[in-house]
Structure formats: structure tokens, C-alpha cells
C-alpha positions as CSV (number, residue, x, y, z in Angstrom):
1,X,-7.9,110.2,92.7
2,X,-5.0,107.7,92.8
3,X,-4.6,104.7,91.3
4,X,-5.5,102.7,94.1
5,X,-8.5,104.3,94.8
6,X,-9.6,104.0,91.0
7,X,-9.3,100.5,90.9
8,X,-11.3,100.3,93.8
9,X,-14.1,102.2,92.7
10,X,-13.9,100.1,89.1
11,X,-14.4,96.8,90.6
12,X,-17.1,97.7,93.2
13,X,-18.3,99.6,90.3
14,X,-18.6,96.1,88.3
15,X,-20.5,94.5,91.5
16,X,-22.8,97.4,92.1
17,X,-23.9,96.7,88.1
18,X,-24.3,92.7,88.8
19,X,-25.6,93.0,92.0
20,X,-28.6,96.1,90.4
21,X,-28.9,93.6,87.7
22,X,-29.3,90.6,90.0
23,X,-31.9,92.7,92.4
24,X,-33.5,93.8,89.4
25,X,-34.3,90.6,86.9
26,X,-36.4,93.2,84.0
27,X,-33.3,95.1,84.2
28,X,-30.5,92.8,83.4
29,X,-28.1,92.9,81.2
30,X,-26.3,89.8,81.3
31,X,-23.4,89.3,83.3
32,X,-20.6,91.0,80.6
33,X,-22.9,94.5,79.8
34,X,-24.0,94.7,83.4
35,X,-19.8,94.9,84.6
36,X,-19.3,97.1,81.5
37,X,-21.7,99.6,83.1
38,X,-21.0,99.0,86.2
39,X,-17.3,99.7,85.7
40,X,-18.1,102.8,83.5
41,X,-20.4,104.1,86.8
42,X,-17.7,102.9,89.8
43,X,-15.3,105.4,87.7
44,X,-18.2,108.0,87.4
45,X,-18.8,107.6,90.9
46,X,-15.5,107.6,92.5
47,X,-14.8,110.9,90.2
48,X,-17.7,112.4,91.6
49,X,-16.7,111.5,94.8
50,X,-13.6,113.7,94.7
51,X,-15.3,116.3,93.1
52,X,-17.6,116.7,96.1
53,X,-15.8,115.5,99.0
54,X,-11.8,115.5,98.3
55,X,-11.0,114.0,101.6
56,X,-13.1,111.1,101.4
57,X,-12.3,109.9,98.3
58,X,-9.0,108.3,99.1
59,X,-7.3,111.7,98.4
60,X,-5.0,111.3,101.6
61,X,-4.3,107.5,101.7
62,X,-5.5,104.4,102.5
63,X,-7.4,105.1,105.2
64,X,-10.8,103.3,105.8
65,X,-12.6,105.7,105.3
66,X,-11.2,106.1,102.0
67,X,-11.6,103.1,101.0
68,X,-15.7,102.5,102.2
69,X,-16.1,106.1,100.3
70,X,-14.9,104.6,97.3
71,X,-16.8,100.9,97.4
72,X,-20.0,102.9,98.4
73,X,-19.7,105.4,95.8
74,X,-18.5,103.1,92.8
75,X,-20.9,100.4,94.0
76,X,-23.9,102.9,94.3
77,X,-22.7,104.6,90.6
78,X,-22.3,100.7,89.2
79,X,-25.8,100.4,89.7
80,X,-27.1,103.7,88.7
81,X,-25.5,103.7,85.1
82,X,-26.2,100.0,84.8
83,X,-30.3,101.1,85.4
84,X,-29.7,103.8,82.6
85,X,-28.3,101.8,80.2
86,X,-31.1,99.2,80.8
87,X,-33.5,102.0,80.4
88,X,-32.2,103.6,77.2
89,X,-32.3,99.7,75.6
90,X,-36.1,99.5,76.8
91,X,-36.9,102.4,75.1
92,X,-34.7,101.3,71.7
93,X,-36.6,98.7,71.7
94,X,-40.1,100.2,71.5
């Protein structure tokens, strides 16, 4: 993954956590914690992203497709670990 493409995936990483924790109001971690995870999961995602399909992961450029695989895989991954770290604080909680 280059750099490009990792900064990509970080930011729509940090709106995939706002917007989970927006959609999801029991969830929310506030706007800092929710970026946090979000930008912890955009890298997650956009790593996994190579891992399983090399090509569309902004491995060969700048292409669009590159760049949607990367906003859809850090967005999706923002939300994910922003969800799991909601979780695991519920259950501290209790």
C-alpha cells in the first residue's frame, strides 16, 4: 500500500467511525474516540484490502478503482472497529 492510498483509507476510516457512531446513537463514542477508531479500522481495512485483493487496493496507481476500494474498505473497517470498541466499553462497564 502506498502512501496515498493509506491516507485515504485513514480518513474514510475516521468518517466510517462518525458516520457508525452517528447511525448508531447507543454506540457513540464521541466525536474524538469515534475518529480514533475509525482511523485505527480505515488502516486495518485498507491493509486487508491488499492482503486479499492486491490490485484493488491502490497497488498500481491512482486509478478509480483504487481509490473507491480504499474509501469503501477503510470506511466499512472505520465502522467495524468503532462497533467493537463500543462493545468492549459496554461490557467494562457491567
Amino acid at each position: 500500500m502506498d502512501i496515498v492510498g493509506l491516507i485515504i483509507a485513514l480518513v474514510s476510516g475516521a468518517v466510517g467511525g462518525n458516520v457508525a457512531g452517528a447511525l448508531m446513537k447507543d454506540k457513540n463514542l464521541g466525536l474524538l474516540w469515534n475518529s480514533v477508531a475509525g482511523i485505527v479500522g480505515g488502516g486495518l481495512g485498507g491493509w486487508l484490502l491488499n492482503l486479499i485483493v492486491p490490485g484493488l487496493a491502490g497497488g498500481g496507481g491512482l486509478d478509480i478503482g483504487s481509490i473507491l476500494g480504499q474509501i469503501a474498505s477503510g470506511g466499512v473497517g472505520g465502522g467495524i472497529i468503532m462497533v467493537v470498541v463500543a462493545l468492549i466499553k459496554q461490557a467494562i462497564k457491567k
